[in-house]
C-alpha positions as CSV (number, residue, x, y, z in Angstrom):
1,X,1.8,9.3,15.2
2,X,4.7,8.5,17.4
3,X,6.2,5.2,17.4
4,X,5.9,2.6,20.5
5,X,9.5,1.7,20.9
6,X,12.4,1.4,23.4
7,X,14.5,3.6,24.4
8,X,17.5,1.9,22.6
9,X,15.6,2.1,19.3
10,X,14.2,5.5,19.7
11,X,17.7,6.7,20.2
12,X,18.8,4.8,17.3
13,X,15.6,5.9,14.9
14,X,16.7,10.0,16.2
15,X,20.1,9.0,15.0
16,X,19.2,7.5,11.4
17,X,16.3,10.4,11.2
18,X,19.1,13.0,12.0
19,X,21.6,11.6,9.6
20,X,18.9,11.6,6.7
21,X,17.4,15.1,7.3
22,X,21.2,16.9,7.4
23,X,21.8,15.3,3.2
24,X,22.4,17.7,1.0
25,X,19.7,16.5,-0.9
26,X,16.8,17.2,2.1
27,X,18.8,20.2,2.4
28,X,18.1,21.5,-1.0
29,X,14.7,19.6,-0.7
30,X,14.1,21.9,2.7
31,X,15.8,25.2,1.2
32,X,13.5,25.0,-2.2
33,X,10.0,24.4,0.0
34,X,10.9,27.1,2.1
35,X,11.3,29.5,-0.6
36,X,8.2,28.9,-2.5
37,X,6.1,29.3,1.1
38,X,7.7,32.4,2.0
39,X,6.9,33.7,-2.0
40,X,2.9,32.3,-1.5
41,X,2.8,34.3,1.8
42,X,4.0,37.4,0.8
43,X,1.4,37.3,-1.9
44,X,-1.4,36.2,-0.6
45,X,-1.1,37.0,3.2
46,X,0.3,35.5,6.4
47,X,-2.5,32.6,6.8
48,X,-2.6,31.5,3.6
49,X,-0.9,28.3,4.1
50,X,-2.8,27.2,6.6
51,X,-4.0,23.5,6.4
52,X,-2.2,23.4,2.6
53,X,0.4,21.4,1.2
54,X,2.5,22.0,-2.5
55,X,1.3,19.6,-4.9
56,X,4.4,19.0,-6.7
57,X,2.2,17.9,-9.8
58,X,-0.1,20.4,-10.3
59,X,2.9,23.3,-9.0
60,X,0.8,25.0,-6.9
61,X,-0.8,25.0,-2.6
62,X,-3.8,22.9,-2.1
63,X,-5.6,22.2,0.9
64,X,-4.6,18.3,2.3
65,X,-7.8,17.0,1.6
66,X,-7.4,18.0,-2.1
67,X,-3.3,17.2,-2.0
68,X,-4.3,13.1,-1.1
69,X,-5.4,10.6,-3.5
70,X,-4.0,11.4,-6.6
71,X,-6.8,14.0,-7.0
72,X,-10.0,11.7,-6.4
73,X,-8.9,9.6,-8.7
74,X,-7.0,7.2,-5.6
75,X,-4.3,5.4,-5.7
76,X,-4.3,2.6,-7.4
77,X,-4.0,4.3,-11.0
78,X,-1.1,6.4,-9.8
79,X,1.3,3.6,-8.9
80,X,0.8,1.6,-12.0
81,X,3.4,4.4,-13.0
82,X,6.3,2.9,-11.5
83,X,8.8,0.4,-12.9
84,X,8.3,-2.1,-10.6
85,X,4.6,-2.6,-11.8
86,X,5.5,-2.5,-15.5
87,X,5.7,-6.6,-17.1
């Protein structure tokens, strides 16, 4: 979904986007994803990934629909996980 903004802040949002996506962490991030889709493709054919995602949890492609909502079981259960929601 694009963004509605002005041509000042869309210049400004490529520029921040740019500087995030060339880190050496989204590097490694970019290089590690390629390799594992490359692997799943050369085993099980070139459409294969087609409307899948990695689930980094389970290790392994899912469709989208299966990759959202913390497996059916939503959201709200999965981010009582993080530090901030821990009294």
């Amino acid at each position: 979904m694009a963004y509605k903004l002005s041509a000042k802040a869309k210049a400004a949002k490529k520029k921040r986007d740019l500087k995030s996506a060339k880190t050496e962490v989204r590097k490694n991030k970019k290089a590690d994803n390629q390799v594992k889709r490359r692997k799943y493709k050369k085993i099980n054919g070139k459409n294969s990934l087609k409307n899948k995602d990695y689930d980094h949890k389970d290790k392994k492609f899912k469709s989208v629909k299966a990759n959202r909502g913390n497996d059916g079981k939503g959201t709200k259960k999965e981010s009582k996980k993080t530090k901030r929601n821990k009294k």
